[in-house]
N, C-alpha and C positions, 0 to 999 in steps of 0.2 A: 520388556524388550531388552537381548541385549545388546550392547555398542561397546566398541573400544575406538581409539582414533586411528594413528597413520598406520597400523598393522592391516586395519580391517578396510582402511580408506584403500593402501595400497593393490590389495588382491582384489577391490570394489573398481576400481579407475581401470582395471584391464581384464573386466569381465564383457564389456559392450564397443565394439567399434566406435572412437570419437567421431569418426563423420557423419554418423546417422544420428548421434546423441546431442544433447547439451544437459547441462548441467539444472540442476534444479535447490536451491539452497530455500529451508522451511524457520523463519522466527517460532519461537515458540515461547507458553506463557509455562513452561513444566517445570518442576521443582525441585530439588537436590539433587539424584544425580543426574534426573534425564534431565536439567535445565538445560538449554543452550541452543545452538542451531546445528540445525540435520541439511545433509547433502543427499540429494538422488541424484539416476541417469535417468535420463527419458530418451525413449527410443522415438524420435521425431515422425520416422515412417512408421512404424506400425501402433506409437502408443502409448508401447510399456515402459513402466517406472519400476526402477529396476527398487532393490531393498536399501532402505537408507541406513548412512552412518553417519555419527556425531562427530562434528567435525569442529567441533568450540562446545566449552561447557560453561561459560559465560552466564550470567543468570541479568533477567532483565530483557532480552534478545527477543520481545515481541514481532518488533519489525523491522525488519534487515530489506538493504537496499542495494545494488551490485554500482560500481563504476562502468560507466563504458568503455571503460581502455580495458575491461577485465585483467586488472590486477590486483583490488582492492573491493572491499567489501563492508559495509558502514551498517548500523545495529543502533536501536534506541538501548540504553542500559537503566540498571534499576536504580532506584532513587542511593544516594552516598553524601556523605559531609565532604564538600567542599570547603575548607579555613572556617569550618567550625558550623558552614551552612548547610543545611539539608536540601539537595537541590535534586533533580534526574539528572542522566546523563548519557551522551553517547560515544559510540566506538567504533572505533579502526581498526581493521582487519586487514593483514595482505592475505591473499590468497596461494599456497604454496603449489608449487607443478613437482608433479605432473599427478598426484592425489586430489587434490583441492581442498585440501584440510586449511583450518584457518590460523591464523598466529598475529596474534592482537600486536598493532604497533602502540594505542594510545587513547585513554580517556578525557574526555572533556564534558565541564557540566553544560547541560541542555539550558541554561536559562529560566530554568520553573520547573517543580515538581510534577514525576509522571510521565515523561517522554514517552509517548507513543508512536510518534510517524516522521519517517525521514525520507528525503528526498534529494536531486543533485541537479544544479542548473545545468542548463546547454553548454555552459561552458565546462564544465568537467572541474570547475574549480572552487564550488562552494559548496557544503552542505546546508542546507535547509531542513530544521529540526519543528513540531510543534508540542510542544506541553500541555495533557491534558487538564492535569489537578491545579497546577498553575496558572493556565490560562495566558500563554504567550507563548511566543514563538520568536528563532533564532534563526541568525545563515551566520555559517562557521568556514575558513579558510581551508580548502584542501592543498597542503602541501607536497614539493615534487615526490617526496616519501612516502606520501599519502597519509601522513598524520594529521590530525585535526587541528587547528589554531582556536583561543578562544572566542565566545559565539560575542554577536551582535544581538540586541535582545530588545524585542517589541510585545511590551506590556499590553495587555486586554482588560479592559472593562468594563461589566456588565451583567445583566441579566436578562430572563425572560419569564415565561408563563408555566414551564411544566416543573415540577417538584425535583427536577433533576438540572434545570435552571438558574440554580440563584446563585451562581455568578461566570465568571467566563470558565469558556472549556474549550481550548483548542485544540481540535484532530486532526487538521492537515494543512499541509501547505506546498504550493507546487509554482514552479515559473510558470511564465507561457513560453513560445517556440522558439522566442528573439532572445528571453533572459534580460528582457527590459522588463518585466514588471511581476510579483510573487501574487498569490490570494491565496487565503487561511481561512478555514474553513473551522467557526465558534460555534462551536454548539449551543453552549451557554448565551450566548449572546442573541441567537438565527440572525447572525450577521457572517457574510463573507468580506472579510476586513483586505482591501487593496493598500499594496505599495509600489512601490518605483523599488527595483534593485539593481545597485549597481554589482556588477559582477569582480571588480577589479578591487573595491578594497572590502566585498563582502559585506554590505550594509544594505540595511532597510528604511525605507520611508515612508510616511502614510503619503499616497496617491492621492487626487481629489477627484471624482469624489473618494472619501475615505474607505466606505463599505457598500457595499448590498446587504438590503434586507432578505429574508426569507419570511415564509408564514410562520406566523405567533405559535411556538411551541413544535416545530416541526425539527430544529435540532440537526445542523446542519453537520455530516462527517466528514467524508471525502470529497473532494474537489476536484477532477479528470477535464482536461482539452481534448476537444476534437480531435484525431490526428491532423486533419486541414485547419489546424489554429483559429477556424471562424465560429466554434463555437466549443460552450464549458460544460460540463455535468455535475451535477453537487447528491448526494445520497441525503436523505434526510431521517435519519437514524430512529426519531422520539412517532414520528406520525408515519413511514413507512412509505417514504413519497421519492420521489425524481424528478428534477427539476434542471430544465433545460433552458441554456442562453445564448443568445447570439454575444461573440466579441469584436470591439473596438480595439486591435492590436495596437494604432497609433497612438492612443491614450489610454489603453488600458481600463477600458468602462465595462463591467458586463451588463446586458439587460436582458430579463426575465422574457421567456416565450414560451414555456409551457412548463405545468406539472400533473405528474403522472403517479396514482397508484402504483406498489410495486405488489400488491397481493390482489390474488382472484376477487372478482365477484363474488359475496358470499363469507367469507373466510372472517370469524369471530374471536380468534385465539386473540394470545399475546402477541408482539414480533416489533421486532426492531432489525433495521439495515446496516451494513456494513460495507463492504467491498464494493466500488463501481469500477468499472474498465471498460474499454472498446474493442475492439478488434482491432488488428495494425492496418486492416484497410478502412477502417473506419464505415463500415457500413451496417453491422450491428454493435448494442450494448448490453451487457449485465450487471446485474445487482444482486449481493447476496440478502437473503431474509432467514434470521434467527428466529425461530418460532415456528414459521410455518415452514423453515429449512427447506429453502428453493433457492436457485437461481432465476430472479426474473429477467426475461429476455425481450429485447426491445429490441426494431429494427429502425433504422437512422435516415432519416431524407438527405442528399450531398448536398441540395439547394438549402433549404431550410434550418436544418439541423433538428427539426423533430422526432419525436415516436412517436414510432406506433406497436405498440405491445403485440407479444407473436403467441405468448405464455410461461411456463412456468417448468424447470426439472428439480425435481428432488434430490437433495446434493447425497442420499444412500447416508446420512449421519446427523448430529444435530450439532447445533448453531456453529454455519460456517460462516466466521468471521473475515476467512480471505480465501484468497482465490486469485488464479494468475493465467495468464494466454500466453502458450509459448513465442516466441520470434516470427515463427511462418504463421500465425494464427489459425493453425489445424486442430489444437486443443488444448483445452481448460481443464486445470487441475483446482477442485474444490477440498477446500482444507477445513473439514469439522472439527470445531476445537473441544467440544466436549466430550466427543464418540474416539476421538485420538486416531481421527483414518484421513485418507486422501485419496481424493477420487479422480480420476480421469477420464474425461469426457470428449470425444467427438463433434468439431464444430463443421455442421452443413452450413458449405461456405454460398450457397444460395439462399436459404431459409433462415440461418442462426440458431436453428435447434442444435441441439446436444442430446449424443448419443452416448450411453454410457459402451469403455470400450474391453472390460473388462479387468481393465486394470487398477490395482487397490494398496496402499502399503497405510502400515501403521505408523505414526507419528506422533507424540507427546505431545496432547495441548496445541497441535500445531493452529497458527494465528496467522500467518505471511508468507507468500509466494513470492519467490523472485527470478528470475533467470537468467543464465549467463551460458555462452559459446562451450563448447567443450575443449582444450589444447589439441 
């Protein structure tokens, strides 16, 4: 495929009316030139994604994260010597108008080899980074410039049962609503490790209790809140599970209430999980499955915080690693990292099925979905 940047960005930003659109920015895991991250439009009413352009060629740029103030836009990067250290690292991006091309303000090491997943508390002023080959996790200072400050860095240690186990792996890490309190999600460990964060000078602490466990070998990824803050989602990557919890806001407890197969009745293959999200009304969930390459779909009790499984769509690629719901929660765009396509799919906002809407672009490796307002 080819790309160039603000040439191709420019005649791209005023091919689609901004009121109908927003913006669509893809990490990707691709490799010399196509590394970095891609920009789409998405046409919000009818669907279409329009053709993407490279809009950073940054290598490393698995998973990219948007500010909420949309001006800035933050990226794990690939492993560099820091003072002689071999550490990961992440990056800072402003984002330029009226293209949306991007123009890095500034790197900083991630605190542990491997940065995979980044994140940004409620208050708009810290990043939250986790390391998977390292096995820790960071919250970094967001400046009025939006440059990154060095991280604050919480060590993991550990193991579990599956061969993919023997020692910590942390894939994510997320506040809750208030931005009192962080949970990272170890694979290595099947612990979801709790802290206390303060938002103000950017620190983590271990919480008491310190973690939750998960099931022996089950390989905990992602970690997703309710939209209504009473309850958490965790993807369980190594056994192919979902696992639901009510939360304690005031102290920051979660406790276990259900887990869920994320594959049919029946289904032998390989697969491993990746992606969970909700919908912004929080009344269904998804989960992606590499291997058996679905979306499974779960619908949500507002009491409870339960599933109850609806079924399964075929992301039309294989192993989709990520996947994103736009703002209005009208549609999910499934990102196959291996097949190098992005699908876009139709959410019945009664049922939670997905409808494919015909719309498809190609994408390098794409890994991460994220979204942001169009200017």
């Amino acid at each position: 495929m080819k790309t160039v940047l603000l040439g191709a960005a420019l005649l791209f930003a005023g091919t689609v009316s901004a009121v109908d659109t927003c913006r669509v920015y893809f990490g990707t895991v691709a490799k010399q030139d196509q590394s970095g991250i891609y920009m789409a439009l998405l046409d919000v009413k009818t669907g279409y994604l329009a053709q993407p352009v490279q809009v950073s060629r940054s290598t490393g740029t698995g998973f990219v994260v948007l500010h909420p103030g949309g001006r800035y836009l933050y990226s794990t990067g690939a492993d560099v010597g820091f003072d002689g250290v071999k550490t990961g690292s992440v990056k800072a991006f402003q984002i330029l108008e009226p293209e949306g091309i991007l123009t890095e303000i500034n790197t900083q090491p991630s605190g542990g080899i491997g940065a995979c997943y980044a994140s940004i508390d409620p208050s708009g002023k810290n990043l939250l980074a986790a390391n998977y080959t390292g096995g820790s996790c960071a919250a970094l200072r967001i400046q009025s410039d939006g440059s990154l400050s060095p991280a604050s860095v919480q060590q993991h240690s550990g193991s579990s049962i599956h061969k993919r186990q023997t020692q910590a792996r942390t894939h994510s890490i997320r506040c809750d609503a208030a931005g009192r309190f962080a949970f990272a999600a170890d694979l290595g460990m099947d612990k979801i490790m709790a802290y206390r964060f303060d938002p103000i000078s950017g620190t983590l602490s271990p919480n008491e209790p310190p973690f939750i466990a998960t099931e022996p070998g089950g390989g905990p990824r992602h970690f997703i809140f309710h939209p209504s803050g009473k309850f958490a989602y965790v993807s369980l990557e190594l056994s192919s599970k979902v696992v639901a919890f009510q939360y304690d806001a005031k102290n920051g407890v979660l406790s276990e209430i259900q887990t869920l197969s994320t594959l049919p009745v029946g289904f032998v293959g390989e697969n491993t999980t990746a992606e969970i999200l909700t919908t912004p009304d929080g009344r269904f969930l998804y989960v992606s499955n590499r291997g058996h390459n679905s979306l499974a779909i779960f619908a949500i009790d507002a009491a409870s915080g339960k599933l109850t499984a609806v079924g399964h769509e075929p992301t039309r690629g294989e192993v989709p690693r990520g996947f994103g719901i736009d703002p209005t929660g009208t549609f999910l765009l499934a990102a196959n990292q291996k097949t190098g396509n992005v699908v876009v799919f139709r959410i019945h906002r009664e049922t939670g099925a997905l409808e494919f809407t015909g719309s498809e672009i190609a994408v390098p490796a794409p890994t991460c979905v994220s979204f942001s307002a169009a200017p």
